[in-house]
C-alpha positions in Angstrom: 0.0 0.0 0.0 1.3 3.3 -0.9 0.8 6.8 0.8 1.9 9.8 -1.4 1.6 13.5 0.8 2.4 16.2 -1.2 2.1 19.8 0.2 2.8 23.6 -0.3 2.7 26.4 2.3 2.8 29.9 2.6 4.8 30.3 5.8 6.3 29.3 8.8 8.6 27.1 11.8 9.5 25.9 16.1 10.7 24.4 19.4 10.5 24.2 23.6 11.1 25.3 27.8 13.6 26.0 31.0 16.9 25.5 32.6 18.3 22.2 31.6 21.8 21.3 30.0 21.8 22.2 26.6 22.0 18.4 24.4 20.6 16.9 21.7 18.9 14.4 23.8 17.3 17.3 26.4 16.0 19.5 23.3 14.6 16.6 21.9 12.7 16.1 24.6 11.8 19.6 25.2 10.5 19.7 21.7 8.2 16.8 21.6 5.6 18.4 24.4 5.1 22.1 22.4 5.5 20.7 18.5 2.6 17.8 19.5 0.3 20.4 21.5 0.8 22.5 18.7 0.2 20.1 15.9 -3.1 19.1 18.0 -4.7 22.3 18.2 -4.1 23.4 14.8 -5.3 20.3 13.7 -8.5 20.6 15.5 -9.2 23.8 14.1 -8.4 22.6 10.6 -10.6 19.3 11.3 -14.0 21.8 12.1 -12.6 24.3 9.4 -13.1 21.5 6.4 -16.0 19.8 7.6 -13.7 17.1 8.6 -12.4 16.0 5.5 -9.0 16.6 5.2 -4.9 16.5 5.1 -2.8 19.1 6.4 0.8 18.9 7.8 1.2 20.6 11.1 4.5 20.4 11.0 5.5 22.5 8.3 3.5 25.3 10.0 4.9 24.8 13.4 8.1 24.6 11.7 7.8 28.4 9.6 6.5 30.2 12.9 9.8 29.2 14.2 11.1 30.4 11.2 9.2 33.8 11.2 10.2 34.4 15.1 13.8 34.8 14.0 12.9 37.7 12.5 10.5 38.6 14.9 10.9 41.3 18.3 9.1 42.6 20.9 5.2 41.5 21.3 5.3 39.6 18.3 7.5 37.8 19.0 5.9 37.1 22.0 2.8 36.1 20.7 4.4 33.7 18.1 6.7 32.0 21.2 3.4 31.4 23.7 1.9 29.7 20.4 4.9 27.6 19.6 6.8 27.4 23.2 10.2 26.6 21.4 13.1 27.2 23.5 14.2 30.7 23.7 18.0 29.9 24.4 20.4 30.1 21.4 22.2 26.9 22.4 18.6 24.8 22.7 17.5 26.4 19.4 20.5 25.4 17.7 20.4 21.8 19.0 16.4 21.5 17.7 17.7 22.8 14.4 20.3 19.9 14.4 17.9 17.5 15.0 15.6 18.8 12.4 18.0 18.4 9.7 19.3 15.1 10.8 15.5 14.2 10.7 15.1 15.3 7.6 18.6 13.0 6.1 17.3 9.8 7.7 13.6 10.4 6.1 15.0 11.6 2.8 14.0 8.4 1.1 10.3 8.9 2.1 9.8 12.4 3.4 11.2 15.7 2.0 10.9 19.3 2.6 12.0 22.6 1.4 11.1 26.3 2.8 11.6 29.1 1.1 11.3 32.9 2.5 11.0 34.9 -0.7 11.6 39.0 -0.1 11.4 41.8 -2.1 14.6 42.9 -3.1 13.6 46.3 -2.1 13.1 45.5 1.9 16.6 44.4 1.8 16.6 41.4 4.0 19.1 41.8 6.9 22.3 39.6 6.3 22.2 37.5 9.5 18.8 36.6 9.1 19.3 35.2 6.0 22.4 33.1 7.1 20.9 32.0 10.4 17.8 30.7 8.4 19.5 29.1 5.9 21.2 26.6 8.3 18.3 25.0 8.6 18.2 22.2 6.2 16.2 22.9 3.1 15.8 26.4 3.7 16.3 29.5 1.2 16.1 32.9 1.2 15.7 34.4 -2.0 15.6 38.3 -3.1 13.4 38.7 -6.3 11.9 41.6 -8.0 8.1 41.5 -6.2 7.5 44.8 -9.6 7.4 42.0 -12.0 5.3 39.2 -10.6 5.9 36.6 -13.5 9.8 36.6 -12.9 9.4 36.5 -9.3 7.6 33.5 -9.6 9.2 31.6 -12.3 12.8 32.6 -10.0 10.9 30.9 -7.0 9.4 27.6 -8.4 12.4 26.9 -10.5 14.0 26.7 -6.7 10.8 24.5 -5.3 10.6 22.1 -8.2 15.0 21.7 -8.0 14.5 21.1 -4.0 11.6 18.8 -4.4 13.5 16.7 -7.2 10.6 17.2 -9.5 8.4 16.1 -7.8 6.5 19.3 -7.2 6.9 22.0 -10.2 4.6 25.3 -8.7 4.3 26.7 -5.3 3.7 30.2 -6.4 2.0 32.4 -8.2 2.6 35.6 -10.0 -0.7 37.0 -8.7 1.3 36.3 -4.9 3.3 38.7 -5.8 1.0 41.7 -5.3 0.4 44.0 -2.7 3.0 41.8 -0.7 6.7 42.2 -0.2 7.6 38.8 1.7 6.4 34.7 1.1 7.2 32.0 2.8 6.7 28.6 0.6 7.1 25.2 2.3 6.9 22.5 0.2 6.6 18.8 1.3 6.2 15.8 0.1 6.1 12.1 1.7 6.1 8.4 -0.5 5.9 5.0 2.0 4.8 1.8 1.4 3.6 -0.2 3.6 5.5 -2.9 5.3 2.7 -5.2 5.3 0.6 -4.3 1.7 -2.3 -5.5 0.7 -3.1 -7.3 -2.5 -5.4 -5.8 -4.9 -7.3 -9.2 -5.4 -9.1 -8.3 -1.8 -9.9 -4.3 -3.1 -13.9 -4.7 -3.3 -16.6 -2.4 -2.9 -18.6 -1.4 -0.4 -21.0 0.7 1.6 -19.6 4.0 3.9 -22.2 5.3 7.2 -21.8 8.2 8.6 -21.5 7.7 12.2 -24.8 7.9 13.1 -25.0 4.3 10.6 -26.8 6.5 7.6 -25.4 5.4 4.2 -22.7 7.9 2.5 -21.6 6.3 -0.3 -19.8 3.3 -2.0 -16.0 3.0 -1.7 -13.0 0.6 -2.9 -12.3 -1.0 0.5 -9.0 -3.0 0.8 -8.4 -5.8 3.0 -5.7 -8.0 4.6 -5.0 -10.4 7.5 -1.8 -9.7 9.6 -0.6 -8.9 12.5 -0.7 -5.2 13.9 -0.9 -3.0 16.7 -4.1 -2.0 17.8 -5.4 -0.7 21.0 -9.0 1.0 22.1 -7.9 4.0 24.4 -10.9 5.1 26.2 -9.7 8.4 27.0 -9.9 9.9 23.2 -12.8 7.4 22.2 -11.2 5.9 19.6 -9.5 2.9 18.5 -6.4 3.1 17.0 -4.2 0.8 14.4 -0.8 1.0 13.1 0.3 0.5 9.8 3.9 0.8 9.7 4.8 2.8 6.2 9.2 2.8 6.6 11.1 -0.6 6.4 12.6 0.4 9.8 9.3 1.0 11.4 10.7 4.5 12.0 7.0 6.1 10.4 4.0 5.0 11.1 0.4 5.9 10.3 -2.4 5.6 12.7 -5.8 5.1 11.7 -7.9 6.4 14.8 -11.8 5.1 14.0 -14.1 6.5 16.9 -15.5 4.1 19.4 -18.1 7.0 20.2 -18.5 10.4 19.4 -17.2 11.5 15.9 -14.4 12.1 14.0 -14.4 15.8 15.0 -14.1 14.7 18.8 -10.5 12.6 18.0 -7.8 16.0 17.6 -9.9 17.3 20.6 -9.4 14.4 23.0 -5.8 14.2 21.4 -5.0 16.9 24.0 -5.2 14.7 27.2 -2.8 12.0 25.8 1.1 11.8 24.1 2.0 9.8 21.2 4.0 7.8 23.3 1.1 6.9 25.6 0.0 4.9 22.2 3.4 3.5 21.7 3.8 2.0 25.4 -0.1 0.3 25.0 1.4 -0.9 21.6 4.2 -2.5 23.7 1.6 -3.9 26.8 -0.8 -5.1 24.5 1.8 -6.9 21.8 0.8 -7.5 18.1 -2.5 -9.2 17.3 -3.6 -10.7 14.2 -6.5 -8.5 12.8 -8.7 -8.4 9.7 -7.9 -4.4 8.2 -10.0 -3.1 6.1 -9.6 0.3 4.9 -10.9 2.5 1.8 -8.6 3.6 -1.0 -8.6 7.3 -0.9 -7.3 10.3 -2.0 -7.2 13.7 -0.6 -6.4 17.3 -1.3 -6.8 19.8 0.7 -6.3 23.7 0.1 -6.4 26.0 3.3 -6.2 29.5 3.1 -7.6 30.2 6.0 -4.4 29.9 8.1 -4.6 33.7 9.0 -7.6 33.0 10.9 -7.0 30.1 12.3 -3.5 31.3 14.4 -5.2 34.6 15.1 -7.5 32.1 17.6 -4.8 30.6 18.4 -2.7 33.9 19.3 -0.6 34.6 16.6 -2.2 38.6 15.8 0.0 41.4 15.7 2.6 40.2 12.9 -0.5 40.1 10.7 -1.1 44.0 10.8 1.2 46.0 9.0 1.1 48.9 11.9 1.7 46.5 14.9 3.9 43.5 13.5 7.5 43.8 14.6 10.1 42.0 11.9 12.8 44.1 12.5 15.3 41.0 12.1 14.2 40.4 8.7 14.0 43.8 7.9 14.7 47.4 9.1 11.7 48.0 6.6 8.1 47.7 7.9 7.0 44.2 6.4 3.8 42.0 8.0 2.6 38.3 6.9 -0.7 38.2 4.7 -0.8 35.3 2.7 -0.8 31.7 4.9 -2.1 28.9 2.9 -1.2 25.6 2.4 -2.2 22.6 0.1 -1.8 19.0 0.6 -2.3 15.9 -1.3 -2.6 12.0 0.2 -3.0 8.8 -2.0 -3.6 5.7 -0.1 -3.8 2.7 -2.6 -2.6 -0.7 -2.1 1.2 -1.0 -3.0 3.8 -2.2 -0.4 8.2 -2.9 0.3 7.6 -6.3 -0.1 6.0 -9.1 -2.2 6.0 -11.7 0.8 4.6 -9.9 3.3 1.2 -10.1 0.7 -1.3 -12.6 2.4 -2.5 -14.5 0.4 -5.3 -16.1 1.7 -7.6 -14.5 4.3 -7.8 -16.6 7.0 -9.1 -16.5 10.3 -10.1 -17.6 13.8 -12.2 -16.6 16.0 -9.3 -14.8 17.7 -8.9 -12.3 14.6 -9.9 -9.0 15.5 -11.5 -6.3 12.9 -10.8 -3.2 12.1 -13.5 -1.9 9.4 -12.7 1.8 8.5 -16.5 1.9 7.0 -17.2 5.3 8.9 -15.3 8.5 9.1 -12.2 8.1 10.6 -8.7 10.3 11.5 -5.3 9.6 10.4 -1.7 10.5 12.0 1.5 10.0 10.1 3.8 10.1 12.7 7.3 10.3 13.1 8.0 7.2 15.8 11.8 8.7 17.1 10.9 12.2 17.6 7.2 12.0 17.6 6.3 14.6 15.3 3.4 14.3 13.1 4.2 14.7 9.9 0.6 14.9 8.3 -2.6 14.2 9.5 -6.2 14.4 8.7 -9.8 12.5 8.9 -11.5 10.8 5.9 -15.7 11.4 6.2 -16.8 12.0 2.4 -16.7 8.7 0.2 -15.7 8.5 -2.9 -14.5 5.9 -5.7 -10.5 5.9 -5.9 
């Protein structure tokens, strides 16, 4: 089974909290808390703001607000840090950067990313910006001539589509370009197979319910016998299965299908647990043969509504040219206006290996079931640092 994410953004970056010895293993675990509550609550306003069907990569915004505080001073910097709680000390900063980009090498097979902060070559972005931002693996700054939108674009997607090896050509557009004098583009894209795929013989179709059992639709349900993780944890409502997408089990995604309540309630009830609470039932519970069945989809998902969205969350003042405060970036007055971000997910039926294909569907009357015929949420997760990579819920069938 294959999952292909692909996904542009229009801005931003982050990190942690307090007085412990600067390491890589201590900022790794001061990131994990404020980059997951983060992810969660942006998430849940996503979920409510698409009607609940959806993919969206938390990360890559988490990751740009970072970004943007660099730049950032006084209040608005403030408000950007009590969003994304990253660490405020050079040293820890430095270390989450490190592990960023040695994140990014070890996922380069299946997940890549590329940011890039495009300025008008009027504002004259300040020196030290630019080199402190561009240690961050994957990230560019690029002065361009904002006067004649069609260069400026065709100068920044010739960068996006060399970083992203083809695989995504346009990020911009020349109609960005006005009334603006600063973009931030972060472009994403993840490809896994699935360690355990399932064969297409077993794709079939059949009925989708809403949650409240009320026929939605037909869709092309795939099926297989193995042997997973799953777990029902009360506490969010939901039960929750692994499908391990990286041959080293390093990501995961987790298919969270409500025990009550719906879809909506999952990135809610996300808040009063960790990843690794799911990780250490995993480990209590032990693998268990189960009979997965899952729809084929696809997703794409365009949100330009981001603005809003980290307004409620707290993020105001760097979004009104009289109040924000960039004067790292700039000693010229310069603001954020355009936040949007579009994301793509393919789930079909492709896998790493021929012989992990079952062949027959067997089972006893030990086999549990998982039957994604309802609406259902979805984590791609990062299993080392925890960081969710993409996420998103599934409610509107459809034919893929």
């Amino acid at each position: 089974m294959v999952l292909r994410t692909f996904i542009l953004t229009n801005l931003f970056l982050v990190v942690a909290t307090n007085n412990y010895h600067c390491s890589h293993g201590t900022a790794l675990m001061l990131m994990k808390r404020p980059a997951y509550e983060f992810s969660i609550k942006i998430l849940d306003r996503v979920s409510h703001d698409t009607g609940g069907h959806f993919v969206f990569s938390p990360m890559s915004t988490w990751l740009q607000l970072m970004l943007l505080s660099d730049g950032a001073r006084g209040t608005t910097f403030s408000e950007i840090w009590k969003v994304t709680r990253h660490h405020k000390m050079k040293c820890f900063r430095r270390k989450i950067r490190d592990i960023l980009n040695i994140t990014d090498k070890e996922l380069k097979l299946i997940n890549k990313r590329s940011s890039v902060i495009v300025v008008d070559k009027i504002m004259k972005v300040k020196k030290r910006f630019k080199m402190e931002s561009e240690k961050h693996n994957g990230v560019r700054v690029l002065s361009v001539d904002f006067s004649d939108p069609e260069q400026a674009a065709a100068e920044t997607n010739a960068v996006i589509e060399s970083d992203m090896d083809g695989v995504i050509t346009e990020g911009v557009y020349p109609t960005d370009f006005n009334y603006t004098v600063l973009l931030m583009m972060d472009t994403t894209y993840f490809r896994g197979d699935w360690i355990f795929p399932f064969n297409t013989v077993y794709t079939t179709l059949q009925p989708f319910y809403s949650q409240h059992d009320e026929y939605l639709g037909d869709v092309m349900m795939m099926n297989q016998i193995s042997y997973y993780n799953l777990v029902d944890i009360p506490r969010i409502r939901a039960r929750v299965l692994e499908l391990p997408c990286s041959a080293d089990n390093r990501v995961s995604m987790l298919v969270l299908l409500p025990i009550e309540g719906t879809v909506f309630d999952i990135f809610f009830s996300l808040k009063a647990i960790r990843l690794r609470t799911i990780f250490n039932l995993y480990k209590q519970n032990g693998k268990q043969l189960v009979n997965v069945k899952l729809p084929r989809f696809k997703i794409i998902t365009e949100i330009d509504t981001l603005p809003e969205l980290l307004y409620d969350m707290g993020v105001k003042r760097v979004f009104y040219p009289n109040l924000a405060d960039l004067k790292g970036i700039s000693n010229y007055g310069i603001y954020a206006s355009l936040i949007s971000q579009i994301a793509d997910i393919e789930v079909i039926e492709k896998g790493i290996t021929a012989k992990s294909v079952a062949e027959f569907l067997v089972t006893d009357k030990k086999t549990l079931t998982f039957n994604a015929d309802r609406p259902f949420a979805f984590l791609i997760v990062d299993t080392k640092t925890e960081m969710i990579l993409f996420a998103g819920s599934y409610s509107t069938p459809s034919l893929y």
